[in-house]
C-alpha positions, 0 to 999 in steps of 0.5 A: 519508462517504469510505471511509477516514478518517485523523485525526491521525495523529502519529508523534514522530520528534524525539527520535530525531534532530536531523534527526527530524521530527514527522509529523501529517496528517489524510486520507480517500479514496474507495471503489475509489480508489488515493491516492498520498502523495509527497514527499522521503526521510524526509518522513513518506511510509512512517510515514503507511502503518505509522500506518494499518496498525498497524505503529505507535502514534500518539503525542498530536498536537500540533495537539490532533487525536485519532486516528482510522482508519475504514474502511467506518464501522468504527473501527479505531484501537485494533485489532492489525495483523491485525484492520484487514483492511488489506493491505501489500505491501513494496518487496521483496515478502517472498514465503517462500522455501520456497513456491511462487508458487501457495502463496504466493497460497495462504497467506492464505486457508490462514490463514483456515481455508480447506484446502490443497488448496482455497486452491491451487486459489483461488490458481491460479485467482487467478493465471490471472486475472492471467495469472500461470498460468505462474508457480504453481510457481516459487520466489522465487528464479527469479522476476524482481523484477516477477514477485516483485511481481506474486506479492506483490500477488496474495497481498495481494489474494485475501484482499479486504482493505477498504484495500491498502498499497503501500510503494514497490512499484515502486522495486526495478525497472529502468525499463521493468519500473516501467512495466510494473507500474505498468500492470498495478496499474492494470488490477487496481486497476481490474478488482477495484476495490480501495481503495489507499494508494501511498507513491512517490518518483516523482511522474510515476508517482504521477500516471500510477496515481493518482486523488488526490496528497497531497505531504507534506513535513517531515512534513505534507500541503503539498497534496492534490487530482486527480492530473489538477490536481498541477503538478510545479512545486508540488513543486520551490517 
């Protein structure tokens, strides 16, 4: 059984819009594997990502496929956003202004019950391991963008979440930081072993992080399979 299954995930766009699109897909994915879904603006990519994180309601698919999410055996279809053990990190980053990078890391854990002082303690220990230490005490504002992410991605992390959710995370930056951070996702994907969905536009980077694609277009899955086997020319057909 894969890691993570997603069955009839269905989202209604039609009524919205002339343009609006039915998105209905059905996925999985490995243990410590990072899946990169990609595809044109408005394909589906991001409302696969908010189905799974909860952030919203599936609709009845059309295709008579009921909806299902499980992650490690466990069904999590019907509970709340903060009860899924997923963890998102957004285009933006979304660090509070008001906290340090160290506090920011912190937060979560301090959500958890742990003490202030112990979760800073946790959270620049964090930090150190992803040669962040000179970053603890800076605010947002001082932070470069691919600083800010890497805080964000830390954040994210610390707390162990079973499935990590990373909503163009790259695409704000400046080409040689996009590549910068790519690799670095890389090497902490891989270091910690984390299982992660990655929404991008960007096929090339999709198949440089990846170990599967899945290329969604008006809504379904066109194809899937080893980011090794994705020929561009699948896209551009």
């Amino acid at each position: 059984m894969a890691y993570l299954e997603c069955k009839g995930l269905c989202k209604d766009w039609t009524s919205l819009s002339t343009a609006g699109i039915t998105v209905d897909v059905s996925f999985s994915a490995d243990k410590g594997s990072m899946t990169s879904i990609v595809g044109a603006s408005g394909c589906g990519k991001s409302t696969v990502l908010r189905l799974v994180a909860g952030i919203l309601k599936a609709d009845q698919s059309p295709l008579g496929t009921k909806t299902k999410i499980t992650i490690d055996g466990k069904d999590i279809t019907e509970l709340p956003p903060g009860k899924r053990e997923c963890g998102l990190v957004f285009q933006s980053g979304a660090l509070f202004l008001h906290m340090t990078a160290e506090d920011n890391v912190a937060y979560g854990l301090v959500c958890r019950g742990i003490r202030k002082k112990e979760a800073r303690r946790q959270a620049g220990e964090f930090l150190d391991l992803f040669n962040m230490k000179e970053l603890a005490k800076r605010y947002p504002e001082t932070l470069s963008g691919g600083e800010a992410q890497r805080v964000a991605l830390a954040r994210t992390l610390i707390v162990r979440p079973k499935l990590v959710l990373l909503d163009e995370p790259l695409s704000a930056l400046d080409a040689p930081m996009r590549k910068k951070l790519a690799q670095e996702i890389v090497s902490m994907q891989k270091r910690i072993g984390f299982t992660a969905i990655m929404v991008t536009h960007d096929i090339r980077e999709a198949k440089m992080m990846s170990d599967r694609i899945i290329l969604m277009e008006k809504g379904r899955i066109r194809w899937e399979g080893a980011a090794g086997e994705f020929d561009e020319s699948v896209q551009e057909a």
